[in-house]
C-alpha positions in Angstrom: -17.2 -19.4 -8.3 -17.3 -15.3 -8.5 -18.8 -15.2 -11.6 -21.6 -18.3 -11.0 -22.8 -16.6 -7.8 -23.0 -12.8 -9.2 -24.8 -14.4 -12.1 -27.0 -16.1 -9.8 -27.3 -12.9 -7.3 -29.8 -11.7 -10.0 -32.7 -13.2 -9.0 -34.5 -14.7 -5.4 -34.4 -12.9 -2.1 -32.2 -12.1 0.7 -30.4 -8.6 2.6 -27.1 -7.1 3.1 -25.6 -6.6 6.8 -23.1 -4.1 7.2 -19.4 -5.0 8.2 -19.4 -6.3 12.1 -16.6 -8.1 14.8 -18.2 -11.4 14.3 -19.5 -13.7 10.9 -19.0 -17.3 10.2 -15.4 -18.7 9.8 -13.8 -18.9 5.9 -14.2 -22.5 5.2 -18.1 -22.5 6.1 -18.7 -19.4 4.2 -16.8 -21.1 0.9 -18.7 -24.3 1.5 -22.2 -22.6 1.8 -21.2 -20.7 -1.6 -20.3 -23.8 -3.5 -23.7 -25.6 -3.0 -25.6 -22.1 -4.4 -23.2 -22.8 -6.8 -23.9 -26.7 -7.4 -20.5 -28.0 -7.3 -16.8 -27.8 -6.1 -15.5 -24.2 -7.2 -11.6 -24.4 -7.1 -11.1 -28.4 -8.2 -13.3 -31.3 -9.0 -13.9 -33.7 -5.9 -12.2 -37.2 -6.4 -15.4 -38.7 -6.2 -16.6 -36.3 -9.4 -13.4 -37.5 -11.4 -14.1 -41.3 -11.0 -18.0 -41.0 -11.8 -18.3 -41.8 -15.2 -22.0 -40.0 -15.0 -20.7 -36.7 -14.3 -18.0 -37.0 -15.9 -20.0 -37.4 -19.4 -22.2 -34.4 -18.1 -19.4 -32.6 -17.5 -17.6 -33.4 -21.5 -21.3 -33.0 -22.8 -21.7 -29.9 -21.2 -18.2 -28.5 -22.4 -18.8 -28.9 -25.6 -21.8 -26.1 -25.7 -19.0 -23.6 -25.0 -18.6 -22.0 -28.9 -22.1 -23.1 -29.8 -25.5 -21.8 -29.8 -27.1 -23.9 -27.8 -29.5 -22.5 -25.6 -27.1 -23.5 -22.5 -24.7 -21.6 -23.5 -24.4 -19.2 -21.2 -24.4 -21.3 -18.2 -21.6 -23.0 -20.0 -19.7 -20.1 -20.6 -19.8 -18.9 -16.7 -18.7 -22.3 -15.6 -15.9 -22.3 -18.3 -15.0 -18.5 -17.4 -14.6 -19.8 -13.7 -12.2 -22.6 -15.0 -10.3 -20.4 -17.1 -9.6 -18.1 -14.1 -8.7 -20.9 -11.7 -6.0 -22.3 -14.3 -4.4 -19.0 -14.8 -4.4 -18.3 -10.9 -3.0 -21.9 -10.2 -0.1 -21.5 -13.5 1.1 -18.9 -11.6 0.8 -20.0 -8.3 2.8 -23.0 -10.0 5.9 -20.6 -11.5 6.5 -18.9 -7.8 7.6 -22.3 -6.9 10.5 -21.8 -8.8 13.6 -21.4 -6.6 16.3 -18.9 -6.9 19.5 -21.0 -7.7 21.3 -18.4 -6.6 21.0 -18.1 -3.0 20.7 -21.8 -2.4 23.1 -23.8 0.3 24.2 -27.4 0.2 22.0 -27.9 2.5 19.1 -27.6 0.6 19.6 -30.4 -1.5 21.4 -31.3 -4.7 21.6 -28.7 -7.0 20.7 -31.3 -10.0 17.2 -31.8 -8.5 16.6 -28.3 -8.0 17.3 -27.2 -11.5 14.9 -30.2 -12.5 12.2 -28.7 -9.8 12.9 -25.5 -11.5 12.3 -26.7 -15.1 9.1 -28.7 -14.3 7.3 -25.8 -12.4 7.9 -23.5 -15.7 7.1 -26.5 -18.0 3.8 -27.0 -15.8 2.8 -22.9 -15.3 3.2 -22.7 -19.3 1.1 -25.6 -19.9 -1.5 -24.4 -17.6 -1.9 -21.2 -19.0 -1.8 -22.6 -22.4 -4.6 -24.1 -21.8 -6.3 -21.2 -20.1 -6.0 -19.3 -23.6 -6.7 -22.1 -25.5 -10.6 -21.7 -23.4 -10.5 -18.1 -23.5 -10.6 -18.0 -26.7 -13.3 -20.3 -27.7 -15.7 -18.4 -25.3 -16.1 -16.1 -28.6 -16.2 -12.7 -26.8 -13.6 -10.1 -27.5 -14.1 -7.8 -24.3 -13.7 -11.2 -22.5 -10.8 -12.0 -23.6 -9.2 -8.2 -23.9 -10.4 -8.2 -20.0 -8.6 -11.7 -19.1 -5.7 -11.2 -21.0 -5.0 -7.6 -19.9 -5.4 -9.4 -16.1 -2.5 -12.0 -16.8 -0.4 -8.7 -17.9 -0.6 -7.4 -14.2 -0.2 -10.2 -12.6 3.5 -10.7 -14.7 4.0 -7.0 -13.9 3.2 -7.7 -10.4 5.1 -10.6 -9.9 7.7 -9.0 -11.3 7.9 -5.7 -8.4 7.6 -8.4 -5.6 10.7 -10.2 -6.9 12.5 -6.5 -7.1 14.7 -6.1 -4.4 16.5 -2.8 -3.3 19.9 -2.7 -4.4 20.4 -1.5 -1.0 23.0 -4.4 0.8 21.5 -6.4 3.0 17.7 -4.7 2.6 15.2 -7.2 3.9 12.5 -4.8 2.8 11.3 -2.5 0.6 11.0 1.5 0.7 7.4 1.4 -0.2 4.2 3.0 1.2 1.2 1.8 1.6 -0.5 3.9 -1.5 2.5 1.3 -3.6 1.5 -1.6 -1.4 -1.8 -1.1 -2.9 -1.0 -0.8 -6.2 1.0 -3.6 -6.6 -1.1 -6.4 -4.6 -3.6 -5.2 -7.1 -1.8 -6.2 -9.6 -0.4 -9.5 -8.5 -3.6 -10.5 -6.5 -6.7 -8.2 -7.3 -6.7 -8.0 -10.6 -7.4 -11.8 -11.5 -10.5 -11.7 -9.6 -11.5 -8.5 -10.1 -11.5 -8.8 -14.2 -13.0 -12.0 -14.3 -16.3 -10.9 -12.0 -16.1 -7.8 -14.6 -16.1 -10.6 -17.7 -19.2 -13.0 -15.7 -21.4 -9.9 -15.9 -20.4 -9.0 -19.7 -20.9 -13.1 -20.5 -24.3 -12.2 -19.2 -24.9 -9.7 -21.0 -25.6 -6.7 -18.2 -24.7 -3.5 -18.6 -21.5 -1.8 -18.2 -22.9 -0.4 -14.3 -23.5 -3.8 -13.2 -20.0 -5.0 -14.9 -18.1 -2.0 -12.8 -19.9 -3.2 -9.9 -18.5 -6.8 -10.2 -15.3 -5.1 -11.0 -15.7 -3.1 -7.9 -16.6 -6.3 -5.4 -14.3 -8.4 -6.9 -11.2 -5.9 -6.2 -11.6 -5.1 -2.8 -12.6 -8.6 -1.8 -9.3 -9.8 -2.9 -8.3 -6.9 -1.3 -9.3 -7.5 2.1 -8.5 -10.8 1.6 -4.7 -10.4 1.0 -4.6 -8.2 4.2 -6.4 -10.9 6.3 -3.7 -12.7 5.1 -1.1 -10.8 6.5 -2.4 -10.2 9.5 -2.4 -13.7 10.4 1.0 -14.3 12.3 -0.3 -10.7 14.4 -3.8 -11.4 15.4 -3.6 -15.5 16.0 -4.7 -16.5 19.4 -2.2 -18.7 19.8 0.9 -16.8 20.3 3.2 -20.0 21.3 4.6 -20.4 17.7 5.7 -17.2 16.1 5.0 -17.3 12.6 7.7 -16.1 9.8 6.2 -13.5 7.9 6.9 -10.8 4.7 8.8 -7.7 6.0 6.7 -6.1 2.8 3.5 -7.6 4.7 0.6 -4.7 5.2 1.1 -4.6 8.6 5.1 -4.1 8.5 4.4 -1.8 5.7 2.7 0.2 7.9 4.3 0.2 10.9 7.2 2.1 8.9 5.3 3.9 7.9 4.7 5.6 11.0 8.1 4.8 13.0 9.7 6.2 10.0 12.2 4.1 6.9 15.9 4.5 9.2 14.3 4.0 12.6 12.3 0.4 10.8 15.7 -0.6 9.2 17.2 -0.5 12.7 14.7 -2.3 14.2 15.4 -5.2 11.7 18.9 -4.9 11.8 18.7 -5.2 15.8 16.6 -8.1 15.1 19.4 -10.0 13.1 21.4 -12.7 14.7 24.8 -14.9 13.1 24.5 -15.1 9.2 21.7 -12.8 9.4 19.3 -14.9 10.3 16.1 -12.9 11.2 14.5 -13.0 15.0 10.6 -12.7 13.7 9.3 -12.9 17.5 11.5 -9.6 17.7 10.3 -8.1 15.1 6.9 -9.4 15.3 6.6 -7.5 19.3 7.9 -4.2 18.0 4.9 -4.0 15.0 2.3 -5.1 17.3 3.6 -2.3 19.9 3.1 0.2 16.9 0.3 1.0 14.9 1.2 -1.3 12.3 -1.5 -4.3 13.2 -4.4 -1.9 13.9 -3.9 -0.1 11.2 -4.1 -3.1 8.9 -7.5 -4.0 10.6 -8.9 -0.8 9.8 -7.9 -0.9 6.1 -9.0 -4.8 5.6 -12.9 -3.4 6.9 -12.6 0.0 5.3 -12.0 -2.4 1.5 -14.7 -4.9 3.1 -17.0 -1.6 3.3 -16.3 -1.3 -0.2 -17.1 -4.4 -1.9 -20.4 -5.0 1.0 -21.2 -1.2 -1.5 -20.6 -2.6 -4.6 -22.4 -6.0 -3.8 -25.4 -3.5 -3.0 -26.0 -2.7 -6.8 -27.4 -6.5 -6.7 -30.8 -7.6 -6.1 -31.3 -9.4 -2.9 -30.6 -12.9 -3.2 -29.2 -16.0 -1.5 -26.2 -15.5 -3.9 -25.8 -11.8 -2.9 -26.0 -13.3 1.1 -22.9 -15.8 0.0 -20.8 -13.2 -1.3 -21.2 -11.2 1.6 -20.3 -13.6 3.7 -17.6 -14.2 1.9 -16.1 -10.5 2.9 -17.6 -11.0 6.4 -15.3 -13.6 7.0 -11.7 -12.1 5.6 -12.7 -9.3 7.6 -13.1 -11.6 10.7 -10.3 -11.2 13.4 -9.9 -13.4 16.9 
């Protein structure tokens, strides 16, 4: 979808508002983007799958990717937008996998969790098989140098979120927020960021223009991420208390300025029998901090960012979409 709508922010009419408290909700935003777009960004619709019309447009169409046909390019950008969703899904598919390790009888039978286990790695590999199967018939080295480079940080990403402290009984890491950063960029920016990057140099726009996709697409994701860690602090409702990631932006943060021993005992005060974790507990003592606040002003300060980057572009309905997009993970009750 990132790449389609840049693509298409090059041309028509349309403005820029800066960052404010209000903005349409995420759904309506996405929705409004896909029809600039002219179809379903993240999966086909049912309906798509069992037309036989489209789907022969849709084969016919694919098969202009490694040609010269004049519609090449719109083919490539639609491919390029497939290729990143199947790598962002692979992955999404080999978190599933669960640590054999730590599991109780409870759980389940330990049979049909080594099966689960094999079939998510079986599925992730065969997804991103596929993905570089695509890449490389797009026939454009940069492209591929780009895309490829982004599936390295997202293993080396991965990778620091599943490194735990050797620390006994650590529930969270001794990061700062400068790390926070630089890891969610590699495990969640840099997907996006390098396939925008690849939709302008598919285009064929110069390396400004490509930077400035680069630029939008980062701290999108960006502001994104921290939206989503905000949720179980800013929700409305505050009947149900949400289980959240004591490596979260806002927790980061809120050790951040309470200080690493004085955090650790605030979890460890929060820990029941068999150190099970009291998340309403915890969840009071950040949002009596500076933790949640904090994380507010950092998810607009990236929005800021990408709203500057997405200036770069000609007005355009497109531009208008993308911006809503960062109006509304910057949107807080």
């Amino acid at each position: 979808m990132w790449g389609a709508l840049l693509r298409r922010g090059l041309r028509g009419a349309g403005g820029l508002r800066w960052l404010s408290s209000g903005g349409p909700p995420w759904s309506q935003v996405v929705s409004e983007a896909e029809k600039i777009v002219g179809y379903p960004t993240s999966f086909m619709s049912l309906r798509c799958l069992l037309s036989d019309e489209l789907s022969n447009i849709a084969m016919q169409v694919r098969k202009l990717v490694g040609t010269k046909h004049p519609l090449l390019d719109t083919a490539r950008q639609r491919s390029l937008a497939e290729i990143t969703e199947l790598i962002h899904t692979a992955f999404l598919v080999h978190r599933g996998i669960v640590n054999i390790g730590e599991l109780k009888s409870c759980d389940g039978p330990l049979k049909d969790m080594q099966f689960g286990n094999k079939m998510a790695v079986l599925s992730g590999d065969f997804l991103l098989a596929n993905a570089c199967t695509s890449l490389a018939q797009l026939q454009n080295t940069k492209v591929v140098e780009l895309i490829s480079s982004a599936i390295g940080d997202l293993v080396q990403g991965i990778y620091y979120e599943n490194s735990k402290s050797s620390e006994e009984n650590c529930l969270t890491d001794d990061i700062g927020i400068s790390r926070w950063k630089e890891q969610v960029f590699l495990s969640h920016s840099a997907l996006l960021a390098k396939s925008c990057q690849a939709a302008m140099e598919l285009a064929k726009h110069s390396a400004e223009i490509q930077d400035m996709a680069f630029q939008y697409g980062k701290h999108m994701s960006m502001s994104h991420k921290l939206h989503s860690d905000l949720q179980p602090f800013v929700k409305e409702s505050s009947s149900d208390t949400m289980a959240f990631s004591l490596n979260s932006a806002p927790a980061i943060l809120h050790q951040e300025f309470r200080g690493r021993e004085a955090w650790l005992k605030q979890i460890r005060e929060a820990q029941g029998k068999g150190n099970i974790v009291d998340y309403k507990k915890l969840q009071e003592a950040i949002k009596a901090g500076k933790g949640v606040t904090s994380a507010i002003d950092l998810c607009r300060c990236h929005g800021n960012r990408a709203l500057a980057a997405l200036e770069r572009f000609p007005p355009s309905e497109a531009r208008d979409a993308l911006a809503n997009i960062v109006y509304a993970v910057t949107r807080f009750p």
